[in-house]
C-alpha positions as CSV (number, residue, x, y, z in Angstrom):
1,X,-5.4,-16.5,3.9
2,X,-9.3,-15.2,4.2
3,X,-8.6,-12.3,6.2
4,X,-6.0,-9.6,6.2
5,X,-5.8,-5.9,5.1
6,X,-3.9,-4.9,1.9
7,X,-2.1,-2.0,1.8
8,X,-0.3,0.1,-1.0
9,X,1.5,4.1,-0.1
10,X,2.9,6.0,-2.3
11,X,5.8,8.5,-1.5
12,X,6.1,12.0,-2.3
13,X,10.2,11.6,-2.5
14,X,12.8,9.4,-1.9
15,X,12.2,9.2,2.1
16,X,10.2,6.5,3.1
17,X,8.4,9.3,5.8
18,X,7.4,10.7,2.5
19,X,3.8,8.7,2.2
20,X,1.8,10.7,0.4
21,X,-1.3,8.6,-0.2
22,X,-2.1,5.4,1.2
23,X,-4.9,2.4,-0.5
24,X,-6.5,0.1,2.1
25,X,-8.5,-2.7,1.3
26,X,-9.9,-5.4,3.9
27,X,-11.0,-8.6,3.2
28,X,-12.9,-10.9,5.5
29,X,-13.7,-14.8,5.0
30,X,-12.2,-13.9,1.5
31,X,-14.5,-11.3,0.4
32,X,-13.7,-7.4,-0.3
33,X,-15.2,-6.3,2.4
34,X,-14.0,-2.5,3.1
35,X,-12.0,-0.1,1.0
36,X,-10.0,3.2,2.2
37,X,-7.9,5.9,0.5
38,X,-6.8,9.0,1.5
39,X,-4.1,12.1,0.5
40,X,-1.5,12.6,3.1
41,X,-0.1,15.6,3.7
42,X,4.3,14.1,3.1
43,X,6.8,14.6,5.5
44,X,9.4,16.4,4.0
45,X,6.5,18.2,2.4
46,X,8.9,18.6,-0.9
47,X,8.0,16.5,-4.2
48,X,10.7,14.7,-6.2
49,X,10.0,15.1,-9.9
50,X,10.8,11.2,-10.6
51,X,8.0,9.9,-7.7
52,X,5.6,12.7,-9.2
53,X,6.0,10.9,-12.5
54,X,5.3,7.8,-11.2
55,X,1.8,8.4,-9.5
56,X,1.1,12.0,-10.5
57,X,0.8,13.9,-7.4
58,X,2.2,16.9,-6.3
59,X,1.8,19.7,-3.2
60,X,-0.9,20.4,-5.2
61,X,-2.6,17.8,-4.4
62,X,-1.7,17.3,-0.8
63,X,-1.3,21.0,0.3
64,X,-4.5,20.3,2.2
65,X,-4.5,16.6,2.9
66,X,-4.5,15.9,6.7
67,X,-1.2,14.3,8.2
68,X,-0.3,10.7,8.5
69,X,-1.8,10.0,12.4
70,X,-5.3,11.6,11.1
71,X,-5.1,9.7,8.2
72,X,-4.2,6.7,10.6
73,X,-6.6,7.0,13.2
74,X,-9.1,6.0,10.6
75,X,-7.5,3.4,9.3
76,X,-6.2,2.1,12.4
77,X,-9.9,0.5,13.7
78,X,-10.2,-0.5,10.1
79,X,-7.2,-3.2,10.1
80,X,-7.2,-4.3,14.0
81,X,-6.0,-8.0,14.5
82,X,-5.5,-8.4,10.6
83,X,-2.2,-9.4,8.5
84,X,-1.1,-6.7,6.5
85,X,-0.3,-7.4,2.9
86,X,1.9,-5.7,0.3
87,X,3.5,-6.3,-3.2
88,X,7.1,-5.6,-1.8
89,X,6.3,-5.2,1.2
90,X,9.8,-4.3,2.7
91,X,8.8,-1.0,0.9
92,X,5.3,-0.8,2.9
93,X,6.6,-1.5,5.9
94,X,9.6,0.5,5.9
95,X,7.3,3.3,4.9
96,X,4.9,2.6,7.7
97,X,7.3,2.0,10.5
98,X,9.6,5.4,9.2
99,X,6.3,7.3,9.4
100,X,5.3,6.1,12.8
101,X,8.8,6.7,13.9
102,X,8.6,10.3,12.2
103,X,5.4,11.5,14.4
104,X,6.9,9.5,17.6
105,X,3.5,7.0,17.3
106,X,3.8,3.5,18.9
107,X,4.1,1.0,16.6
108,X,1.6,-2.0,16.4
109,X,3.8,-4.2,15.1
110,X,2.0,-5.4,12.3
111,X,2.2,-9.1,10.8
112,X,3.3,-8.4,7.0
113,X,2.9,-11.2,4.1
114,X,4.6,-9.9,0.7
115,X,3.1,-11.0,-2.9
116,X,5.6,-10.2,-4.4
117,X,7.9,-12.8,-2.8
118,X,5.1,-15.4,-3.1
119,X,4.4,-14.7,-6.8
120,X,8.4,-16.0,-7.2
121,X,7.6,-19.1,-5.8
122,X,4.4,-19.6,-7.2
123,X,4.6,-17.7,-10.6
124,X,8.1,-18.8,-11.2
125,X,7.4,-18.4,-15.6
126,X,6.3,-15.0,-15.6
127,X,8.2,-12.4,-17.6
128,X,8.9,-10.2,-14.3
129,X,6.9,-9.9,-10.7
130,X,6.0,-6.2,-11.1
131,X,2.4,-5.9,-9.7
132,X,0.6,-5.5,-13.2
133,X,2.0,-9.0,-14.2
134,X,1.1,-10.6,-11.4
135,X,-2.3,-8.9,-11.1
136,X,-2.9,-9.8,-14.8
137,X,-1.6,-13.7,-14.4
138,X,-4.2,-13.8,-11.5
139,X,-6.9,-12.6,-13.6
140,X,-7.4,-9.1,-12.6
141,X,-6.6,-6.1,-14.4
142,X,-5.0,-3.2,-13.2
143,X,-5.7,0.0,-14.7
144,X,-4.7,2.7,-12.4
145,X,-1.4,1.1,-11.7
146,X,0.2,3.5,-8.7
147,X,-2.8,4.8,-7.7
148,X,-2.7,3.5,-3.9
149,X,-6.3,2.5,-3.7
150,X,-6.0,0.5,-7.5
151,X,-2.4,-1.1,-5.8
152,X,-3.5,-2.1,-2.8
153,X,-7.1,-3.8,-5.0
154,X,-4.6,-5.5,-7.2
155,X,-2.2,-6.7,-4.3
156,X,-5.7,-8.0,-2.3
157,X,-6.8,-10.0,-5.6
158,X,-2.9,-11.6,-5.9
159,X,-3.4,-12.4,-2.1
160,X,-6.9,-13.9,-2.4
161,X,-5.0,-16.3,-5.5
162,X,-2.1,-17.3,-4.2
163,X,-1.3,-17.0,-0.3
């Protein structure tokens, strides 16, 4: 695959309309071509104290971020006629159709490809298939794991190796 659009969110609680950031990355004839990452304001605008360890974020943070069709409008132009791919992407997805469902958007319908289930087949030996292995078995290494942007970079270089 040479062109697609990875894509990492990261949710505020345990709703998947919760997105509170979102990582883009394009790549075209297999180069990084385009990067995007953006705050999102959740919906339920509540933080649960176990996702806010994970990433770090809180209302704080988001208090003032725009909502998801904003944030999607730009990305939207960004990602037209490209494969989206995720580590895990029933996660992704889920979180990108709840949230389209949640602001009544029509949804594109978006082709998903999921490294995780790839790096199974591929990577059978590794220890686990968390995104940091994999990342670091495909020679990249990831240092702001759960930062959206630094998830969806990783997920991109795992893509570019072994789909």
């Amino acid at each position: 695959m040479k062109d697609f659009a990875a894509i990492d969110f990261e949710t505020a609680n345990f709703s998947r309309t919760s997105v509170c950031s979102v990582g883009v990355v394009i790549v075209r004839a297999a180069q990084f071509v385009d990067s995007f990452y953006s705050l999102i304001q959740p919906e339920p605008n509540y933080y649960n104290f176990r996702c806010t360890m994970v990433h770090g974020l809180t209302c704080e943070d988001t208090d003032d971020a725009p909502v998801f069709p904003f944030v999607w409008q730009q990305i939207a132009p960004k990602i037209a006629g490209l494969p989206l791919v995720a580590h895990n992407s029933p996660f992704d997805e889920g979180c990108l159709k709840a949230v389209f469902r949640c602001y009544q958007m029509d949804y594109p319908d978006y082709p998903f490809y999921d490294t995780l289930r790839v790096s199974r087949k591929v990577l059978p030996d590794l220890p686990n298939h968390q995104l940091q292995t994999v990342a670091a078995a495909c020679v990249y290494d990831l240092t702001r794991h759960h930062h959206a942007l630094a998830d969806a970079e990783a997920c991109a270089w795992i893509a570019k190796a072994i789909l």
